[in-house]
C-alpha positions as CSV (number, residue, x, y, z in Angstrom):
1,X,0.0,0.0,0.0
2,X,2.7,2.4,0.9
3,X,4.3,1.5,-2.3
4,X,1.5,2.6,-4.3
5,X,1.6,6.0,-2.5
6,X,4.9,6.5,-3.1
7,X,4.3,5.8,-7.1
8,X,1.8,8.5,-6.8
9,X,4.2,10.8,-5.5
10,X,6.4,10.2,-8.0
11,X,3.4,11.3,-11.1
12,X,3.0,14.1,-9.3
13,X,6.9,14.7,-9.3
14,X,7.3,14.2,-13.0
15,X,4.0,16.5,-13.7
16,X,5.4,18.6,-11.7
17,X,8.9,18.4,-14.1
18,X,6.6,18.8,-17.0
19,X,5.0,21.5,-16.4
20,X,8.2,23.4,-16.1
21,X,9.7,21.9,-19.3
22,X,6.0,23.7,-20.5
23,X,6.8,27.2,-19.0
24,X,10.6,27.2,-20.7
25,X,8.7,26.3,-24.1
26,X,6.5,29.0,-23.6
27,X,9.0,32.1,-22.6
28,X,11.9,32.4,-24.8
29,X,13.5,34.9,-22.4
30,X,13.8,32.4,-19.8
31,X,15.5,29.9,-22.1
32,X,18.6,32.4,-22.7
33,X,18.1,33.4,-19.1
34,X,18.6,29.5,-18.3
35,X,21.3,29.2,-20.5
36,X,23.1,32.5,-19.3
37,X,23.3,30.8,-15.5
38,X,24.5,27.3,-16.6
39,X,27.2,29.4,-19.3
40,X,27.8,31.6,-15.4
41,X,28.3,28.4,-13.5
42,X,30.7,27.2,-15.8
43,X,32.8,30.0,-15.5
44,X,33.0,30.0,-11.9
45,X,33.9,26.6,-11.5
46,X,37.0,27.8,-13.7
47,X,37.7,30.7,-11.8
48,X,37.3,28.7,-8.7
49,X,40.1,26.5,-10.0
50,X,42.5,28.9,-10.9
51,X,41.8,30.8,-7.5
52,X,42.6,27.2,-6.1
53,X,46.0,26.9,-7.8
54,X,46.9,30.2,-7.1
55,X,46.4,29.7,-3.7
56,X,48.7,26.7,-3.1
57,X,51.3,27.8,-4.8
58,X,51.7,30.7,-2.5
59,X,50.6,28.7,0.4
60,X,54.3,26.7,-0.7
61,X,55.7,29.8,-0.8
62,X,54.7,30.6,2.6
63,X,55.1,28.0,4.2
64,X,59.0,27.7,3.0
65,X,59.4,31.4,4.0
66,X,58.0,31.6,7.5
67,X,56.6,28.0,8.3
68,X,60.0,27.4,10.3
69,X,59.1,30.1,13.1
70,X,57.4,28.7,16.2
71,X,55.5,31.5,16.6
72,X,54.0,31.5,12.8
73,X,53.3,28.0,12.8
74,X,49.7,28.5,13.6
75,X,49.4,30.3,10.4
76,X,52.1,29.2,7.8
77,X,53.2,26.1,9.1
78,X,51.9,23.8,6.8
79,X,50.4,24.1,3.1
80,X,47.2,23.8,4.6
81,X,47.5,26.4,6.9
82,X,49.1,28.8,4.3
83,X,46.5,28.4,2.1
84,X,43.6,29.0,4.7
85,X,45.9,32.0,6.1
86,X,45.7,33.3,2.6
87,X,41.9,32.7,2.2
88,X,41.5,35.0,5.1
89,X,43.5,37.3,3.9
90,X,41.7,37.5,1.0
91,X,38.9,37.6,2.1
92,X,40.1,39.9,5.3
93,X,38.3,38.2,7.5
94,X,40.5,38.7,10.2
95,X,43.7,39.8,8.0
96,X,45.1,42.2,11.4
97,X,45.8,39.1,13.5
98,X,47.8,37.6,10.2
99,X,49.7,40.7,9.1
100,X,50.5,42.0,12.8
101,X,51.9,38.3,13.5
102,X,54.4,38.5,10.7
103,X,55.1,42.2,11.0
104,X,56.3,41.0,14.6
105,X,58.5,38.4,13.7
106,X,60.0,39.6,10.2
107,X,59.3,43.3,10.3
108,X,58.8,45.3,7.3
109,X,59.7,42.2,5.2
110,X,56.6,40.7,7.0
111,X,54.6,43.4,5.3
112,X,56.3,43.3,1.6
113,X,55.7,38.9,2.2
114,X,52.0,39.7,2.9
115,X,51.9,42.0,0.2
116,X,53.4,39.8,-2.7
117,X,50.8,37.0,-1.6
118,X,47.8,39.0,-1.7
């Protein structure tokens, strides 16, 4: 019994489906709007890969610059941590804690370091 209400659901589902397939039939601007996200999505996914490369590489960098100082390690000790240290400052979530930690221990060239991986 349950079975048959579950195939029930399922025709609603697809008539549901349908229908839509009927509205992007009937509106033409929805179509190229449709195909202007999926055309969007695929250019993110690129960007979000090159922002990803980008990223480790001067997370490497990092982390073979200032990884070897106790008091950095929480940020650039590893590649992982260089790259989410990066993210943040990116993103400048909390980029003062970062840059005021490596100013501290290299001075000014904790600021140009910063600066050439932003």
């Amino acid at each position: 019994d349950s079975l048959a209400v579950l195939r029930v659901f399922r025709l609603f589902r697809a008539a549901r489906v349908v229908r839509v397939v009927r509205i992007f039939r009937f509106f033409k601007e929805l179509v190229i709007l449709a195909e202007g996200m999926l055309s969007t999505v695929r250019i993110l996914t690129w960007l979000l890969t090159l922002f990803t490369f980008v990223l480790y590489a001067f997370a490497i960098v990092m982390t073979r610059v200032c990884g070897d100082r106790a008091s950095l390690y929480n940020h650039w000790g590893t590649v992982e941590r260089s790259m989410f240290s990066l993210y943040i400052l990116v993103t400048m979530e909390a980029w003062t804690e970062i840059a005021e930690e490596t100013d501290r221990e290299y001075g000014e060239n904790g600021v140009a370091l910063l600066g050439l991986s932003c």
